[in-house]
N, C-alpha and C positions, 0 to 999 in steps of 0.2 A: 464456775458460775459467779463466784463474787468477784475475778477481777473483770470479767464483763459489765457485771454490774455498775463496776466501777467507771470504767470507760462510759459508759451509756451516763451515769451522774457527770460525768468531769465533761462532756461533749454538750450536754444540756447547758452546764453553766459556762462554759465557752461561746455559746449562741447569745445567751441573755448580755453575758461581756461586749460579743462583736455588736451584737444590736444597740447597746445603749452608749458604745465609742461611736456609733456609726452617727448615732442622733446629738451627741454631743459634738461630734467636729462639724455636723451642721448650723448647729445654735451658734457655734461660734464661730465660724465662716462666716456664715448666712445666705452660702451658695445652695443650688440647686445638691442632692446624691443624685449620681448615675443611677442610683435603685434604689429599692425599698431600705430602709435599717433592717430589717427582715432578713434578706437577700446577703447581709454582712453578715451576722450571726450565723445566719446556715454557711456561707463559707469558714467560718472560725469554727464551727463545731467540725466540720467536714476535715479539714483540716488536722485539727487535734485528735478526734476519734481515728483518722487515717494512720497517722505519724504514732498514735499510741499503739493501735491494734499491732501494725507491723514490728511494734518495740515487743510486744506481749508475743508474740510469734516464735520472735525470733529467739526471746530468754527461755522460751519453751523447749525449745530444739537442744541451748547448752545447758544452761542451767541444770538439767537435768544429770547431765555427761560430769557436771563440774563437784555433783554431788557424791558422784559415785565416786568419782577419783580423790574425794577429800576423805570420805568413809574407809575405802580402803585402803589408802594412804598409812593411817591411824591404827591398823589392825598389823599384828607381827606374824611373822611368815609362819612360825612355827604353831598359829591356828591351823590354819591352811594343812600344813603337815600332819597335824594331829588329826583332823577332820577328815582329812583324804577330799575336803571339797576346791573348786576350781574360788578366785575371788567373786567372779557371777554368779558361782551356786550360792556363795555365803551370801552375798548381797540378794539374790530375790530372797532369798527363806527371812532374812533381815526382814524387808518391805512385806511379805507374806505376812512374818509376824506380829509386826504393828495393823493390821487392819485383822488378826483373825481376832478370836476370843481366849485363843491358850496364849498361853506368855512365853511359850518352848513350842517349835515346831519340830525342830531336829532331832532325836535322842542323840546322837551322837556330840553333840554340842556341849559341853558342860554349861547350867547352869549362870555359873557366874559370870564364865568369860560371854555369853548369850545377853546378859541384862545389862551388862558394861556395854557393848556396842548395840543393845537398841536403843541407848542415852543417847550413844554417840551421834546414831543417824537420827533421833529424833532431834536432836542440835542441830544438825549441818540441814535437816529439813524446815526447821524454823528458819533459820539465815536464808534458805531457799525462798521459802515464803515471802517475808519481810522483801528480798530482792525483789520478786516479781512485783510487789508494790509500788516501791520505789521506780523503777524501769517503768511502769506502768505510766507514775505520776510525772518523771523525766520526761517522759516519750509525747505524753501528752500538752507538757508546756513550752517543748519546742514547735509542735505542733502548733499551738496557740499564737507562740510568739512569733512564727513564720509571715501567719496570717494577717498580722497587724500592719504588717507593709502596705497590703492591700485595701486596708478601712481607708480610703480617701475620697476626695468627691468624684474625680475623675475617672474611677474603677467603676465598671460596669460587671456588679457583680451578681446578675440574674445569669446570663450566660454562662460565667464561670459555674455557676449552681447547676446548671443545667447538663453543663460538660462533665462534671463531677459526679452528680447523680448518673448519667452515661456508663461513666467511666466504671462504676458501682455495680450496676446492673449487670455489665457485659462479664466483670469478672465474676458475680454471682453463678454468671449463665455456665462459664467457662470453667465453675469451680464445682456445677452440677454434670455437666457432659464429661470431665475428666475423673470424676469417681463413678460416673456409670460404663466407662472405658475402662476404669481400672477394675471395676467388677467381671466384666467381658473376658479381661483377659486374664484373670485369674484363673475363672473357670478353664478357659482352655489351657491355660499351661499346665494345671493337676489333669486338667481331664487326659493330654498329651500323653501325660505321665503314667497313666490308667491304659490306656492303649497300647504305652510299649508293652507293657503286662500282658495284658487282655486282648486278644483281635479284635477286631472292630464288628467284624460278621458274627461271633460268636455273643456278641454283647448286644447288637439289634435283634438278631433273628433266634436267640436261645430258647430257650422254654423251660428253663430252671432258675431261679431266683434263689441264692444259697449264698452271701456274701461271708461268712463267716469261715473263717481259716483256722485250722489248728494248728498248733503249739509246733508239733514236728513236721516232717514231712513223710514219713510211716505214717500217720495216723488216715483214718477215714477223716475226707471232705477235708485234704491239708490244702488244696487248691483253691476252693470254693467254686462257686455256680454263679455265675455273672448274666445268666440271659432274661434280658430286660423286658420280654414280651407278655408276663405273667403282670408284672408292675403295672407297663403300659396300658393293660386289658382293664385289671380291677381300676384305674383310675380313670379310663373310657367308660366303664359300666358305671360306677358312682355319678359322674357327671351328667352323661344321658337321663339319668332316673332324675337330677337334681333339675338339669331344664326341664325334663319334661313338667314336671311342675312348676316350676318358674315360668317358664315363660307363656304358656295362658293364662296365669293366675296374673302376674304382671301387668301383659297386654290388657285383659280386661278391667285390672284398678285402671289402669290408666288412660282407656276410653271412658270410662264411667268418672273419673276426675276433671276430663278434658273436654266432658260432651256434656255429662247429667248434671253434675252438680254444680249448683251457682258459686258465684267468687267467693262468698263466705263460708259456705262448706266447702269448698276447696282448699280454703286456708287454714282449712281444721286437719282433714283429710291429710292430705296428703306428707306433711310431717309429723303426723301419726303412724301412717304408713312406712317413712324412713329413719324413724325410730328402730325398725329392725333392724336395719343394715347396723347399728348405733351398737347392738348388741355385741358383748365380748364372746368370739367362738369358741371359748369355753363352756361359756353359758347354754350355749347351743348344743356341743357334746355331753352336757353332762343332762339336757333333756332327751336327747337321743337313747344314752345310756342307761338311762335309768327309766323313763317312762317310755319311749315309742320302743327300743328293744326288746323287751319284755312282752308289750303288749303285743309284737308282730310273734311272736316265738305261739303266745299263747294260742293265736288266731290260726297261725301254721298247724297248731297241732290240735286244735278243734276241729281242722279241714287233714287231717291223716298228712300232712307235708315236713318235710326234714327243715326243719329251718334252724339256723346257728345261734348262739348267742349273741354273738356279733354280727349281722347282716351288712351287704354292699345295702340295701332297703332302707334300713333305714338311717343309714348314714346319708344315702341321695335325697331323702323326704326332708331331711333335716337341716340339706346344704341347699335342696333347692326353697326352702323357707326364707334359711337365710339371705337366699340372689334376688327373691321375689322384690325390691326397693330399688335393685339395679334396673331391673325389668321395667318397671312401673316409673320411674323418673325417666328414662334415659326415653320410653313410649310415648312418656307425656311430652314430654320436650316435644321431640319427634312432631306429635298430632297439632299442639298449638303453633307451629309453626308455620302449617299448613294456612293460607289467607282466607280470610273470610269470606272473598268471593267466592272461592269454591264450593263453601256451606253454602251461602246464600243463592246461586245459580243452580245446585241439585232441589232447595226447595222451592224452587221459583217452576219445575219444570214437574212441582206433583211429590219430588220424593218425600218419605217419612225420614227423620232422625236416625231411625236404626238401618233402613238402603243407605242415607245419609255416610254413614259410618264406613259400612262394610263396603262399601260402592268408590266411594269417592277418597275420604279420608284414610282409612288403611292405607290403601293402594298408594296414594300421597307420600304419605309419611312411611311407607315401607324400608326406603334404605336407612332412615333412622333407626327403626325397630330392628332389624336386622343386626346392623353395628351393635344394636345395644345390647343383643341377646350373645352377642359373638364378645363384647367384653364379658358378660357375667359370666359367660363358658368360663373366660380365662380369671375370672376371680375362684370360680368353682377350681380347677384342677390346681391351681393353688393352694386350697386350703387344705391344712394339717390335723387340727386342731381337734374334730369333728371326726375325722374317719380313724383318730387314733384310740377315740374314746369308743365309736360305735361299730366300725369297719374290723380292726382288728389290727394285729399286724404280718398275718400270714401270707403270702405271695402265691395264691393257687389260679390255675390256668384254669380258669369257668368264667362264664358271662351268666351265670347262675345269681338272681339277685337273693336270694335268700341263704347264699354260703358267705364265707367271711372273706374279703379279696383286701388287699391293701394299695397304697397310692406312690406316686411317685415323692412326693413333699414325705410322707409319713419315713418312707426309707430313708432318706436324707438325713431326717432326726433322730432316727434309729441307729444309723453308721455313726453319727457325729455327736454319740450324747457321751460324756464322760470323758476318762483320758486315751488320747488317741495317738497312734502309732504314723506318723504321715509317710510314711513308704512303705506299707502293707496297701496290697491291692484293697483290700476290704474296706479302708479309709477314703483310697484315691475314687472309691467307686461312688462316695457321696457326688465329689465334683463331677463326674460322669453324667448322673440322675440328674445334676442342676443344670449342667450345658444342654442336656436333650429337654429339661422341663422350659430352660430360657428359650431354646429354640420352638419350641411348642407353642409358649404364651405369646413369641414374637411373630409368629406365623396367625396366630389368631388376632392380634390387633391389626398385624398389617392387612388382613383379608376384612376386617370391617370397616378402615379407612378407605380401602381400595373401592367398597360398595359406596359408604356415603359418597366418594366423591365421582365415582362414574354411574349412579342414577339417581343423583342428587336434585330434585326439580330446581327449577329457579324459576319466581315467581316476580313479578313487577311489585 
């Protein structure tokens, strides 16, 4: 963060530089510039902050390599021997040990020769340091000094600014679509790897959810239970309960934002309303938990009903709370978008505000509302957070909202919390749950794009 910082300071006063060469070889010409002084500065910052970043990139990539080879360089073979560790094991426990709290991570370490070499590498990380400075500060002043070619009158340096911002932008884009690809296909190559394991029939169509393996292969449950349809159910059940509350409660802030209230209660309203969404779903579990759980258990058992501690109930009450801002923004959009003529030609013709509504406007604005409720689905089956605290984590085949069911996100976090073994099925079966959940969420965006844009009104 600080050599960013620094790039963004040293690109600032490279602008202020280019702009005020640019106006002084004016003054003393007394020719026209092809462009603003403006226009020069932002290419001398463009420039410098380019030429630097890439120098800061690159020292990241060795730098790093060059630290490790001087550290254990400096360490005698006969640690290693004594230790029984490989030089990578000595060197992460090294770096472990300078960021924990103990001063010994190892037992087997002695000591002394332990505090000798985290001198060592905190030296070769200082010089590390001070480098990327310097590289930082180099990279930037050729940058600069590139630039100055171009301060002249005849340089036409709005277009170049233009090209260059382009230029900017498109790697941005490219450097967004290439980690959402590398994301893509991470999942499938563990998930791959899950399948050689696992059959694929036995993993959609199971009815036992048991990811946990034991020790030997004599033991009970050494192979574990991988069928996915117990997960699938409780995170259908959860979600259903959470629209159903969301999305009337939604739809109607958001006719009554769009319709009833004036612009100034509107501008109260309605991000007060998206204040919720604002909330940490922590916060949300731990009201689940502790007040609506309770309170459903109680009510369960003033009415003679079995209800759990942890409820799919009221984890759904409390996720469709949460979506109720997805609901209501994405509705309101939707309604105001609808033209005024249309209100004004239903009351031209007799109708009231409320036929007004339900008549004309809905209907209108329907493939909005639609899309919007099929995003908030997919925010809902996503969240963890909430069905870990109020849901539970047990995997049972019921559509019973008052038993405990768990989610496909909650497994995930479950498989994947602590130290993990990457070639046990049990692990590989996170990346499994995440390719079927990304397939799931992708299936639910691309079916509310598919609605906005094939009954989408157009209106003059």
């Amino acid at each position: 963060m600080l050599f960013f910082l620094m790039l963004v300071l040293l690109a600032v006063a490279f602008y202020y530089w280019g702009s005020q060469k640019a106006s002084l070889i004016q003054r003393k010409t007394g020719s026209v510039l092809a462009a603003r002084p403006a226009y020069y500065g932002f290419y001398s910052a463009v420039w410098a902050g380019s030429i630097g970043l890439l120098c800061l990139m690159a020292s990241s990539i060795f730098l790093p390599y060059f630290t490790y080879h001087q550290t254990i360089a400096e360490i005698p073979e006969r640690v290693f021997r004594d230790t029984n560790l490989t030089p990578q094991d000595f060197y992460s426990l090294l770096q472990s040990s300078l960021t924990s709290s103990f001063s010994q991570i190892s037992p087997i370490v002695p000591q002394d020769i332990w505090d000798e070499f985290q001198h060592l590498l905190q030296k070769w990380q200082e010089i590390e340091h001070y480098a990327y400075i310097m590289i930082l500060l180099i990279g930037t002043m050729i940058g600069g000094w590139w630039s100055k070619h171009y301060i002249r009158t005849d340089f036409r340096a709005r277009p170049a600014v233009e090209r260059l911002v382009k230029i900017l932008l498109a790697a941005c884009a490219s450097i967004a679509i290439a980690i959402t690809i590398g994301i893509v296909l991470s999942l499938f190559m563990e998930a791959w790897r899950f399948f050689d394991r696992v059959p694929l029939g036995e993993f959609l169509f199971g009815t036992e959810w048991s990811p946990q393996t034991a020790i030997r292969a004599d033991q009970t449950g050494s192979s574990g239970s991988f069928g996915v349809i117990p997960v699938i159910l409780g995170t259908a059940l959860i979600t259903v309960i959470a629209i159903t509350i969301a999305a009337p409660l939604g739809l109607m802030s958001a006719i009554y934002m769009a319709e009833y209230l004036s612009p100034r209660q509107r501008s109260i309203t309605k991000p007060v309303l998206e204040l919720l969404a604002g909330i940490p779903t922590v916060v949300y579990g731990y009201f689940a938990a502790i007040v609506l759980a309770p309170l459903i258990r109680q009510l369960g058992e003033s009415l003679n009903l079995d209800v759990a501690a942890e409820s799919a109930l009221a984890a759904g009450l409390v996720m469709g709370m949460m979506i109720i801002p997805f609901v209501a923004s994405l509705s309101d959009d939707a309604l105001k978008a609808v033209p005024n003529s249309l209100r004004d030609g239903s009351y031209a013709l007799g109708a009231t505000k409320s036929e007004t509504v339900c008549r004309v406007l809905v209907p209108a604005a329907l493939p909005g509302i639609i899309g919007g409720i099929l995003l908030a689905v997919s925010r809902a089956v996503g969240e963890t957070m909430i069905v870990v605290m109020a849901a539970g984590l047990a995997a049972n085949l019921s559509i019973n909202p008052l038993q405990s069911v768990t989610t496909v996100t909650v497994q995930i976090t479950t498989l994947l919390t602590g130290d993990q073994e990457f070639n046990s099925s049990k692990t590989l079966a996170a990346f499994a749950l995440g390719l079927l959940l990304f397939m799931i969420t992708l299936s639910l965006n691309i079916i509310s794009l598919w609605i906005l844009s094939r009954y989408r009104q157009k209106y003059e």
